[in-house]
The first five atom37 places (N, CA, C, CB, O) and aatype in JSON, in Angstrom:
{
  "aatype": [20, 20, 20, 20, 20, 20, 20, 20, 20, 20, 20, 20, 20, 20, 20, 20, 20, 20, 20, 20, 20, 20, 20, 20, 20, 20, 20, 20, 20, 20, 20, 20, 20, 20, 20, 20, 20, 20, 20, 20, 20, 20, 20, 20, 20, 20, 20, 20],
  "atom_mask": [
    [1, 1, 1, 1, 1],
    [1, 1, 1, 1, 1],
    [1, 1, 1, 1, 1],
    [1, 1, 1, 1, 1],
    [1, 1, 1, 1, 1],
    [1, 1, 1, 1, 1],
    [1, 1, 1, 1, 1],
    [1, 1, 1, 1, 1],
    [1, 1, 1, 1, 1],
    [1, 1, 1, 1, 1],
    [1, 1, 1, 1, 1],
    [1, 1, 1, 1, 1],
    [1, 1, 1, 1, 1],
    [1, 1, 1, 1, 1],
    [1, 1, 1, 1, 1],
    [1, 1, 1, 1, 1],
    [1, 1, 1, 1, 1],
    [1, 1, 1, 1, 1],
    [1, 1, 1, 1, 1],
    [1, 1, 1, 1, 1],
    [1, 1, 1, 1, 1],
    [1, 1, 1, 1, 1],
    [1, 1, 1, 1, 1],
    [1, 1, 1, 1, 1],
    [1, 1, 1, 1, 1],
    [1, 1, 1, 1, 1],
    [1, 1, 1, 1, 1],
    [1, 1, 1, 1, 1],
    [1, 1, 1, 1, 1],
    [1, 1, 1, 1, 1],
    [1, 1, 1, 1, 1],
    [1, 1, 1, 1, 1],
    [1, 1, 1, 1, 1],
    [1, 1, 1, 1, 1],
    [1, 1, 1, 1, 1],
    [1, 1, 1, 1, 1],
    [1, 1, 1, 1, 1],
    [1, 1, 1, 1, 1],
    [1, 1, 1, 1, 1],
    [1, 1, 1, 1, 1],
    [1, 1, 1, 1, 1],
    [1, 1, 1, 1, 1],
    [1, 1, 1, 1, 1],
    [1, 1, 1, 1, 1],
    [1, 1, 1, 1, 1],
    [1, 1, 1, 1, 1],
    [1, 1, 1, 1, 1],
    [1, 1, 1, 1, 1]
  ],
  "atom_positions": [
    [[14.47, -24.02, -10.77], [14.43, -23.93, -9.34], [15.2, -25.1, -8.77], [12.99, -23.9, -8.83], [15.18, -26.23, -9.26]],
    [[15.9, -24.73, -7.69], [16.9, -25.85, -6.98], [16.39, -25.47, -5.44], [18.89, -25.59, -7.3], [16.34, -24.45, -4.77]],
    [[16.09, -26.75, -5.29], [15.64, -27.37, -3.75], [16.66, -27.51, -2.7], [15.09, -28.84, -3.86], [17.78, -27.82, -3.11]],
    [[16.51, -27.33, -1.34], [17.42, -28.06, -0.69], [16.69, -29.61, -0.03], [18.01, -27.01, 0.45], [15.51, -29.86, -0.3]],
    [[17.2, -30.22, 0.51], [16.38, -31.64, 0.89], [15.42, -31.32, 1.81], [17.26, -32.86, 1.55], [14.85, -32.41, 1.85]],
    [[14.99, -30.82, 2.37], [13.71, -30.14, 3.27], [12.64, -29.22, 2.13], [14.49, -28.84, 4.66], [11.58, -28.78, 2.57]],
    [[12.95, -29.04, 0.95], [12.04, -28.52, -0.25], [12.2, -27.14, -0.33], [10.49, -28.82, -0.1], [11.33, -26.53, -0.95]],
    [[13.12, -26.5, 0.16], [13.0, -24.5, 0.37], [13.96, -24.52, -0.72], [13.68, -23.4, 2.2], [14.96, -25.21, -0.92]],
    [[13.21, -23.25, -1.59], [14.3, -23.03, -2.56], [15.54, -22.32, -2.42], [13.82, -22.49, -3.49], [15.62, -21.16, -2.01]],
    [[16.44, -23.01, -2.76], [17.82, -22.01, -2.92], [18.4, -21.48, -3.94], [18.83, -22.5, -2.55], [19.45, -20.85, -3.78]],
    [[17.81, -21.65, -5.19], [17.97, -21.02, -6.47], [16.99, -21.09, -7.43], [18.98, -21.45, -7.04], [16.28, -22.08, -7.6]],
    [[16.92, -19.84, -8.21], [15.75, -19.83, -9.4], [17.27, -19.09, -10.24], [13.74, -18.61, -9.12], [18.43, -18.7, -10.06]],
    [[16.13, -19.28, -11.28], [17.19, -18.87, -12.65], [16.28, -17.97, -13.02], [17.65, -20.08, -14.0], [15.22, -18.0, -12.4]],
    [[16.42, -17.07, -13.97], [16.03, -15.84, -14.69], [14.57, -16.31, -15.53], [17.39, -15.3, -15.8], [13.66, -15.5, -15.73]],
    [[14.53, -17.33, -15.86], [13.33, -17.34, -16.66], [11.86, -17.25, -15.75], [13.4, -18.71, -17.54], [10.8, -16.72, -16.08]],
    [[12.34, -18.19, -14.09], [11.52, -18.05, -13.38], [11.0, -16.9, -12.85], [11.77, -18.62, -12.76], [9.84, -16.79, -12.47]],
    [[11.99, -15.9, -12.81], [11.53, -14.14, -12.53], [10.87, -14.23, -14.08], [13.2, -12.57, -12.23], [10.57, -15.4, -14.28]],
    [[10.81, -14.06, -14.31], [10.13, -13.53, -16.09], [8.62, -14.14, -15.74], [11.1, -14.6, -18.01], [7.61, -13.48, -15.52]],
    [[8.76, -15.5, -15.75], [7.36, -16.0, -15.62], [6.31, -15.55, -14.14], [7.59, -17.66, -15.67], [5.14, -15.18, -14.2]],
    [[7.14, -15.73, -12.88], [6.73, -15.28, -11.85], [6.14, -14.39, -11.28], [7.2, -15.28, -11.51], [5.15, -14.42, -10.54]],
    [[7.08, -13.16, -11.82], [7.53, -11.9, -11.3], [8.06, -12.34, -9.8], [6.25, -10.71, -11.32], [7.95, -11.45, -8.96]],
    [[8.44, -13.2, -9.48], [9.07, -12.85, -7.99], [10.45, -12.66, -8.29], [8.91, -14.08, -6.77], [10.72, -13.12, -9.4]],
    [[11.41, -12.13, -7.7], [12.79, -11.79, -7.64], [13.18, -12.71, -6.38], [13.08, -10.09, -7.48], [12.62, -12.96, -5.3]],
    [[14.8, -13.23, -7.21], [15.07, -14.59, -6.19], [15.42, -13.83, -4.48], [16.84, -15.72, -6.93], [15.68, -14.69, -3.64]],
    [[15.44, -12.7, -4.09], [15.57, -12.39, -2.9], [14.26, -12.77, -2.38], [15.99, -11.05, -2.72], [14.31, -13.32, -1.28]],
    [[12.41, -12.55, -3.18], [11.35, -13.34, -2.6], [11.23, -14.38, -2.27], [10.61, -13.39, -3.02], [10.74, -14.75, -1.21]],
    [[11.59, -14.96, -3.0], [11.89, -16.53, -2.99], [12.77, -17.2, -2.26], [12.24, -16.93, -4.06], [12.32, -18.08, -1.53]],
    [[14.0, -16.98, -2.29], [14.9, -18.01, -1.26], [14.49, -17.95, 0.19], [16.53, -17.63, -1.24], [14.42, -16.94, 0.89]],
    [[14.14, -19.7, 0.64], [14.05, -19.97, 1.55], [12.55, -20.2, 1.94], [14.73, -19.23, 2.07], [12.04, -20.59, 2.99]],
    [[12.01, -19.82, 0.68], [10.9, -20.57, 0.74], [10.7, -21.78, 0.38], [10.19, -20.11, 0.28], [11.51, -22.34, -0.36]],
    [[9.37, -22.53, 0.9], [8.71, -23.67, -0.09], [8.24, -23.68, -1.55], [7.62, -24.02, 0.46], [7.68, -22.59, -1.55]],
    [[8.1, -24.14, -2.73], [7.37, -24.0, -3.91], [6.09, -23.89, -3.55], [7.55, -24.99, -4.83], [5.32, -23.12, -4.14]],
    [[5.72, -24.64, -2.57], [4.04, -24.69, -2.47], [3.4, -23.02, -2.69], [3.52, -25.37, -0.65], [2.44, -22.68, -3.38]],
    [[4.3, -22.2, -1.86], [3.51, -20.82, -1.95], [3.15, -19.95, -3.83], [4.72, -19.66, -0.88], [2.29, -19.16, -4.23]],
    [[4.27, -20.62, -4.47], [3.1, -20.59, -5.85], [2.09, -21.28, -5.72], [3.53, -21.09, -7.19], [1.57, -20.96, -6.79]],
    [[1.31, -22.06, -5.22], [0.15, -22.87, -5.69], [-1.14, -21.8, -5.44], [0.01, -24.44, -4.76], [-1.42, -21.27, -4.36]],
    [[-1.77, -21.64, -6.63], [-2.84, -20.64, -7.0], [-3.91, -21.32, -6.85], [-2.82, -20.04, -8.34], [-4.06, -22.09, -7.8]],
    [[-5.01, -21.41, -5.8], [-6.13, -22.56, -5.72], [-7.11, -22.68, -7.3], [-7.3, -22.08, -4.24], [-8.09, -23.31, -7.7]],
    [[-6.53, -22.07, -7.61], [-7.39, -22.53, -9.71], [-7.16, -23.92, -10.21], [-6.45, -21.49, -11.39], [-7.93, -24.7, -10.76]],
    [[-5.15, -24.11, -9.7], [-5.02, -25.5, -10.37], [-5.6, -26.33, -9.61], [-3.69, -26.01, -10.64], [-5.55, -26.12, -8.4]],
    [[-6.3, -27.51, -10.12], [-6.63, -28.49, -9.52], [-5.7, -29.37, -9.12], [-7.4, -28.97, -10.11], [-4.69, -29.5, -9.82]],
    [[-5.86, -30.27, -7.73], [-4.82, -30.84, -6.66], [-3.98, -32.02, -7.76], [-5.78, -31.71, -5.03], [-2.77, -32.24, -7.8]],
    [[-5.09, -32.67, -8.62], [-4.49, -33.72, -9.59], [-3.2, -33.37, -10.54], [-5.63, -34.1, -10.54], [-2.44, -34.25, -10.92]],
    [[-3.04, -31.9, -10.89], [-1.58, -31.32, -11.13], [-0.56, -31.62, -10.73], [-1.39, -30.34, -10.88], [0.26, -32.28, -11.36]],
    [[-0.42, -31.21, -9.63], [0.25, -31.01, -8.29], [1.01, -31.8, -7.86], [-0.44, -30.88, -7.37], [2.14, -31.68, -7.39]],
    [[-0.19, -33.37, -8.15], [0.26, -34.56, -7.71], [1.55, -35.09, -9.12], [-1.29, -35.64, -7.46], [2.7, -35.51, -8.96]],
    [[0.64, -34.82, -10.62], [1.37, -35.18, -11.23], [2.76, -34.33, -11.41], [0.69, -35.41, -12.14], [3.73, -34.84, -11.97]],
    [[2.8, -33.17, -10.97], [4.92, -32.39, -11.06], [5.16, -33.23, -9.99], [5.56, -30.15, -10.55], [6.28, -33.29, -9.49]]
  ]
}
């Protein structure tokens, strides 16, 4: 995944559809945050 300096993605690569299932038309122009699944705990989060 490639960021722009405000954090919205402007590129995923193929492995990230595989793992995801989102297709990079879902994705661009979003934030990463909207993967965050409330299961992981916040201490993750902090450490990526």
């Amino acid at each position: 995944m490639i960021t722009d300096a405000q954090g919205n993605i402007e590129f995923i690569n193929p492995k990230f559809t595989e793992i995801t299932g989102y297709s990079m038309d879902e994705v661009i122009g979003k934030n990463p945050r909207f993967l965050k699944a409330d299961q992981t705990p916040a201490v993750n989060y902090v450490k990526m």
